[in-house]
N, C-alpha and C positions, 0 to 999 in steps of 0.2 A: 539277505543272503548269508548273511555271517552267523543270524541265528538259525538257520538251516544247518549250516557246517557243521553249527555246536551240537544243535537234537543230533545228529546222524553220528559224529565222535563218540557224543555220548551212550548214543545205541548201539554202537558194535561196536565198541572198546569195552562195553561195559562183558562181553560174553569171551571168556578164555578163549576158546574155540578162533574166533576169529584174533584175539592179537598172539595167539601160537602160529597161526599160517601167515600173517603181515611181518611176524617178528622173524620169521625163517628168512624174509628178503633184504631184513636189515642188515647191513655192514658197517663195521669200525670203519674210521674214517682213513685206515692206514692199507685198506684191500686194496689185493690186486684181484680179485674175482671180477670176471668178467660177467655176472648176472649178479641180479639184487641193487639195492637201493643205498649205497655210501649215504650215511648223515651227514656227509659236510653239505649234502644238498639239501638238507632239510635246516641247514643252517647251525647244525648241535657241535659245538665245540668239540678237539678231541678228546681233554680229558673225562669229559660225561660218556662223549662216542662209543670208550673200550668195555663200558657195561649194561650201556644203555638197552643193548636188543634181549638181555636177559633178564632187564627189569622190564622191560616193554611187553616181554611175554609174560612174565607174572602179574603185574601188577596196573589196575586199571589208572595211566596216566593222561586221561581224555583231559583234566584240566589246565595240564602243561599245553599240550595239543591244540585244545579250543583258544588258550591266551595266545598262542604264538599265531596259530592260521586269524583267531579276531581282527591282531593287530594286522597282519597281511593283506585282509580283508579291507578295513576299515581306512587303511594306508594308501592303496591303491590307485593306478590313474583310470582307472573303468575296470569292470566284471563284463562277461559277457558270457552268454549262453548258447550254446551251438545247438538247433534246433533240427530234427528233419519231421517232413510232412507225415512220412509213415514210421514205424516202428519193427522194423525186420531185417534182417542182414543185409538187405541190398543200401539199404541207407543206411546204415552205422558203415558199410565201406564206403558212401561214398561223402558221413560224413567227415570219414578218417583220412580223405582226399582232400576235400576242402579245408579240413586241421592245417594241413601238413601245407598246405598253398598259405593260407594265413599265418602260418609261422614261420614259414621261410621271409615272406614278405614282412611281417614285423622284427626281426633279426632283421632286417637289410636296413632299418631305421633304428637299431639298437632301442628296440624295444621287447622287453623279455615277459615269458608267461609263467604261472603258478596254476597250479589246476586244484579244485575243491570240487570233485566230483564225489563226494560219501554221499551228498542226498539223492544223485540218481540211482543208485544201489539199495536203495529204500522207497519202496511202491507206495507209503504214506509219502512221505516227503518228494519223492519228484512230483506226486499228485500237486501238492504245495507249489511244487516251482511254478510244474505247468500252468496253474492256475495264475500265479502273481503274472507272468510274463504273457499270459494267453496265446500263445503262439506256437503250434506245432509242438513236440515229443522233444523236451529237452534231454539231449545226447551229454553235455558236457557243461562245465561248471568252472571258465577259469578268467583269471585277473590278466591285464595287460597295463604295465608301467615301466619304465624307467630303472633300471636297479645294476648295480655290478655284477660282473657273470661270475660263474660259479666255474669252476674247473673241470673238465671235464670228466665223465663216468669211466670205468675200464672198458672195455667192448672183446667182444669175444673175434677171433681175423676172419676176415672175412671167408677165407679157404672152409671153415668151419660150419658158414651157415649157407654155403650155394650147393642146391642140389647138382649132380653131377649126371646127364645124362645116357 
């Protein structure tokens, strides 16, 4: 699995185009923005944090990337693959049903997840997964262990995201 992560870091970090649209969702670890990705959850300290997403966009840091998710990888109390039988919207909702049941339910055991989902995003490489794991259309790609939680993200109030009839 972990040499999966790496071919796939390595393939689209290596192309500007994609880490200028990843790098747009980066945040210093001092945001208050309510969208995008704060690195305290990626784990990056804040004195790297306040330049990181503009070195992130220039500059191909897929080896930082590959050694930090490796270790994460390699570290782990299980990987697990969320698979569905078909490949079309109606299962990717109802795999994001099922996510959302199995994460509620491991949080309720303080048990937290990481997700390494680049090789599905790669038709070689999920080809690879599907293959290793032989089982239905793998949707998702993430680790379950043990670890100190992370602080929470900002969020945007709820007032903001309910449509109003």
């Amino acid at each position: 699995m972990a040499n999966l992560v790496a071919q796939a870091h390595h393939i689209q970090l290596a192309k500007k185009e994609f880490r200028q649209n990843l790098g747009e969702w980066l945040r210093n670890n001092k945001t208050t923005e309510p969208d995008g990705m704060p690195l305290y959850t990626f784990g990056v300290p804040d004195a790297i944090a306040l330049g990181f997403p503009a070195a992130f966009k220039e500059f191909d840091l897929s080896g930082a990337v590959i050694y930090r998710d490796s270790g994460l990888i390699n570290g782990c109390a299980a990987m697990a693959v969320l698979t569905s039988d078909q490949d079309d919207k109606s299962a990717w909702v109802r795999c994001g049903q099922a996510l959302e049941k199995y994460l509620l339910k491991a949080t309720s055991y303080d048990v937290r997840a990481s997700f390494f989902s680049q090789p599905i995003g790669l038709p070689k490489l999920r080809m690879e997964l599907q293959a290793m794991i032989n089982q239905g259309y793998p949707q998702l790609l993430f680790s379950l262990g043990y670890a100190a939680s992370v602080r929470p993200t900002p969020r945007r109030p709820l007032e903001d995201v309910i449509l109003k009839q």
